[in-house]
C-alpha positions in Angstrom: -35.7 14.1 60.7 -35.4 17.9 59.6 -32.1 17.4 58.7 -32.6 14.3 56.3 -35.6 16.3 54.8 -32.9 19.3 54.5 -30.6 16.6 53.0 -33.3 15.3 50.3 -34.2 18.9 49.5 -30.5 19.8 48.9 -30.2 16.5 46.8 -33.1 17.3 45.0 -32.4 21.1 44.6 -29.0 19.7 43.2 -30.0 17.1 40.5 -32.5 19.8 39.2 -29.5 22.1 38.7 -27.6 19.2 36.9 -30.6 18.7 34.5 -30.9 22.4 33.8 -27.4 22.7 33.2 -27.4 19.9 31.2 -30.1 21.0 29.0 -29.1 24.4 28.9 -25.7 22.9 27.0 -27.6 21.1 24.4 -29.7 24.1 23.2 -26.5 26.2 23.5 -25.0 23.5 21.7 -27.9 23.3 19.3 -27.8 27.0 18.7 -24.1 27.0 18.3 -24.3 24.7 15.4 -27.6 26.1 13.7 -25.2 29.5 13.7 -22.2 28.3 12.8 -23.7 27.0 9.8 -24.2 29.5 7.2 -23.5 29.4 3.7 -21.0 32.3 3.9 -18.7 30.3 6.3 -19.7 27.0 4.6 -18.4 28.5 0.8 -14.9 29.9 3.2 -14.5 26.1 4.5 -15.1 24.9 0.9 -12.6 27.2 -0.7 -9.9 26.6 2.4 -10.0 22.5 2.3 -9.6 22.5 -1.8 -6.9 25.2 -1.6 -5.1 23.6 1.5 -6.0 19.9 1.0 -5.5 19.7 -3.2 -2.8 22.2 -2.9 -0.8 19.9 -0.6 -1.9 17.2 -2.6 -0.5 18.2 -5.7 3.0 19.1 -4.2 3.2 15.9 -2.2 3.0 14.1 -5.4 5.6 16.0 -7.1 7.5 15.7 -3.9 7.2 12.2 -4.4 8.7 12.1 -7.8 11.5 15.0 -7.2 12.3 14.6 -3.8 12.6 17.7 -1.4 12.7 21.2 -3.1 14.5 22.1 0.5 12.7 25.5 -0.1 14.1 26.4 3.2 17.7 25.3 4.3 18.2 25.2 8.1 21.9 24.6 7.9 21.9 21.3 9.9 24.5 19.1 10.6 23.5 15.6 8.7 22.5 14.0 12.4 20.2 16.5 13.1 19.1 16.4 9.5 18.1 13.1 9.8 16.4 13.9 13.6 14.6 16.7 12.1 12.9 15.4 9.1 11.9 12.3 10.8 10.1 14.7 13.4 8.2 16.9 11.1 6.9 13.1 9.6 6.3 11.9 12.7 3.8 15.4 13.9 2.3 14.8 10.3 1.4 11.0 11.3 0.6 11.9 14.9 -2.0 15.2 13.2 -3.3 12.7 10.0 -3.9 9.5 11.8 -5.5 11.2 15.0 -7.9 13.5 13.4 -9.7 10.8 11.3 -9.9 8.6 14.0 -13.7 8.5 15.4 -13.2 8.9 19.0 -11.6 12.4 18.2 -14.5 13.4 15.8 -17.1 12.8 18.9 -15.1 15.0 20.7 -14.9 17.6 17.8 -18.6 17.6 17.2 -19.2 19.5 20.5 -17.0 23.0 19.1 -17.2 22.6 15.4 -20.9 21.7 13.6 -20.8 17.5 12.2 -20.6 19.3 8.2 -17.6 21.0 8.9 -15.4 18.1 10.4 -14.5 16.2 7.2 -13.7 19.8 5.4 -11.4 20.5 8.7 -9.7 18.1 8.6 -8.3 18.6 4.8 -7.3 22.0 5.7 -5.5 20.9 9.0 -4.1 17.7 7.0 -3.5 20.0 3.8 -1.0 22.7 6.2 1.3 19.6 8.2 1.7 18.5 4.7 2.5 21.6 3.3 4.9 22.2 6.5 6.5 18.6 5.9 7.3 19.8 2.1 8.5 23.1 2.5 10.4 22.4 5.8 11.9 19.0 4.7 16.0 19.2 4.4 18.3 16.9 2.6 20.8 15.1 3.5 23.8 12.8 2.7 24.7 10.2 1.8 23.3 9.4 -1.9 23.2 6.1 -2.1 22.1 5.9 -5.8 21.3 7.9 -9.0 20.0 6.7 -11.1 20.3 8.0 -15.1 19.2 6.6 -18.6 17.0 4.2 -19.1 17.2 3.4 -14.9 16.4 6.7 -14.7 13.0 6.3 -16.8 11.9 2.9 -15.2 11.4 4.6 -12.1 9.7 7.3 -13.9 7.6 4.5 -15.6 6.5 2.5 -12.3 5.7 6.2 -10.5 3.3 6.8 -13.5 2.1 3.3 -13.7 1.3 3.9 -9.7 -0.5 7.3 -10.0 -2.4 5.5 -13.0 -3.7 2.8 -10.3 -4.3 5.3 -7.7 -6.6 7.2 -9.8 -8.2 4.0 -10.8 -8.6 3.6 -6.9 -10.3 6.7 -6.1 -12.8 6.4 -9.5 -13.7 2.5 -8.0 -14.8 4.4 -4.9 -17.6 6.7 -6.8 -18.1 8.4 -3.6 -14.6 9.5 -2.8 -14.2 12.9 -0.7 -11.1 13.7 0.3 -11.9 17.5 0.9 -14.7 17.0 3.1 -17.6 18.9 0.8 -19.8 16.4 0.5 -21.5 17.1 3.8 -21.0 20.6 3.3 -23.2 20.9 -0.2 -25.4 18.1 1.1 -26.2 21.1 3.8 -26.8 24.1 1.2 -28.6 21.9 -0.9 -31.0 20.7 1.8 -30.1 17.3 1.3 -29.6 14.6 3.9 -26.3 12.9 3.3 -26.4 9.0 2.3 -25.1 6.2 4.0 -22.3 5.1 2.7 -22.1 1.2 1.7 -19.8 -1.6 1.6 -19.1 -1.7 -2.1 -16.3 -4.1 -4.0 -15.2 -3.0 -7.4 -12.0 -2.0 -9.2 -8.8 -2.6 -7.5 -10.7 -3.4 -4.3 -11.4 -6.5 -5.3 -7.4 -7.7 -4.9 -6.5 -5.8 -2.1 -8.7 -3.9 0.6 -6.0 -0.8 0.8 -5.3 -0.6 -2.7 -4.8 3.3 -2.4 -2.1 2.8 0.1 -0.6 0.2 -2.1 -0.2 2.8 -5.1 0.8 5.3 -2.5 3.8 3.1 -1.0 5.1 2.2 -4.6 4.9 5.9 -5.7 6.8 6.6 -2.7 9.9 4.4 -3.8 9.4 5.1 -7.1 12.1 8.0 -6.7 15.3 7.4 -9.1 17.4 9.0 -6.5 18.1 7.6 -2.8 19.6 10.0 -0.3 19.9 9.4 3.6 16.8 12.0 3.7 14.8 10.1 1.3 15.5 6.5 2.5 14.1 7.7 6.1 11.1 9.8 4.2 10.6 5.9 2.2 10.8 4.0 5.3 9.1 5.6 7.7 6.4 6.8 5.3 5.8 2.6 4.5 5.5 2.1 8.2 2.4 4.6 8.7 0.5 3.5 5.9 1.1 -0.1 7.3 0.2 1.1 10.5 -2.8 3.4 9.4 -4.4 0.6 7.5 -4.8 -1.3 10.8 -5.6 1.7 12.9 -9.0 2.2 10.2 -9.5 -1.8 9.7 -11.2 -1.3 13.0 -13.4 1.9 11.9 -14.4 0.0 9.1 -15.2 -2.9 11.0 -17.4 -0.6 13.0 -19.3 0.9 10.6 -19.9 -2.2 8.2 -20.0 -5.3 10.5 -20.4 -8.7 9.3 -19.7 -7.5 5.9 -16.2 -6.3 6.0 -15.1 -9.3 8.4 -16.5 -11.5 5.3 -14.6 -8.8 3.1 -11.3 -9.4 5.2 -11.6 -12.9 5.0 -11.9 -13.0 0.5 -9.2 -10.2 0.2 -6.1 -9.3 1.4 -5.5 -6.2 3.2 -2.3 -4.3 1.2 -0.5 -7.2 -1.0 -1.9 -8.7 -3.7 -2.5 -13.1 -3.2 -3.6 -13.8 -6.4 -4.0 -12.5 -10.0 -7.8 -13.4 -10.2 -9.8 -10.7 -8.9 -12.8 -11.9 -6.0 -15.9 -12.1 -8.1 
């Protein structure tokens, strides 16, 4: 009898050091966040995800159009070339496509305070891509070059792409890819919105149409090299892939609303030429 009264104690003495433990890590948890967040460190996160994340932006687009500036040369034998640049897309894919997913931000919320994450995640995006640019080595064969008036229909369909893109983004009036929204919401003492389901623009052809521009800008190059076919093709394959991968975080968040959406309209290629009303 003294023993199971020893035994309930100990259980008891146990589960009360659980709770206290537990509730000790929210307040220090709680108090993490509440110091973490100051408007110093917020305007340093601000500053870092427009230089990192526009920065890269802005090269990857002329990348794009150019091909790779092979700022660095490694002196690679074409195999490794090849092995090379389709690992430094692949940690790019692994980094971008991880990051955003929601499973990791739950995880993230318990270091880094809930404004910060979106801003994070352009800086840590904004140096793979950087890396992927700078670190990127050509290679041979060249399979075409295009000159003349070749030349300048690829420069036509590239422009013609960034065009819809940008017509993409504005159909999203809310669109964030720096991760400040949060961030000013914060300083200004606003609570963020909740975001809604809404169909306008290009959005109304195609559910993805920002990957769509992005995949034609990416063959819109006028030259073709062994480096860039590989950059073309696997590039094409993530986007494919990442449009699946956040079908399902959109299906989350939205519900019965995007499953009616994915029914009307397709998910990257246009159906029809008459928009969904």
């Amino acid at each position: 009898m003294k023993f199971r009264l020893n035994q309930e104690t100990n259980e008891k003495s146990n589960k009360d050091s659980w709770t206290t433990l537990n509730t000790t890590f929210i307040n220090f948890r709680e108090d993490f966040e509440m110091a973490s967040f100051n408007r110093s460190t917020a305007y340093v996160m601000i500053c870092l995800a427009v230089l990192f994340g526009g920065g890269s932006l802005m090269a990857f687009l002329l990348f794009l159009l150019t091909g790779s500036p092979e700022l660095i040369s490694l002196n690679l034998h074409a195999g490794e070339v090849l092995w090379w640049d389709a690992g430094l897309s692949i940690a790019f894919f692994i980094q971008h496509s991880g990051m955003i997913r929601r499973s990791f931000r739950q995880r993230l919320a318990h270091f880094l305070p809930k404004e910060y994450e979106g801003a994070a995640y352009a800086i840590v995006s904004g140096i793979f891509l950087f890396a992927v640019i700078v670190l990127w080595q050509k290679s041979f064969p060249v399979f075409t070059v295009s000159r003349g008036v070749f030349r300048w229909l690829f420069y036509i369909a590239y422009l013609l792409s960034l065009i819809g893109f940008i017509w993409g983004v504005r159909a999203l009036k809310v669109f964030d890819p720096y991760g400040l929204r949060p961030i000013l919401g914060r300083l200004r003492g606003r609570e963020p919105r909740p975001l809604a389901l809404t169909i306008r623009g290009p959005y109304r052809w195609v559910r993805h149409p920002l990957y769509l521009f992005m995949t034609l800008m990416i063959w819109s190059c006028p030259d073709l090299t062994g480096d860039r076919l590989l950059f073309n093709s696997l590039w094409t394959i993530w986007i494919v892939i990442g449009s699946i991968l956040e079908e399902r975080d959109l299906v989350s968040e939205f519900g019965d609303a995007y499953r009616e959406y994915q029914r009307k309209v397709p998910m990257l290629i246009p159906r029809r030429l008459r928009p969904i009303e």
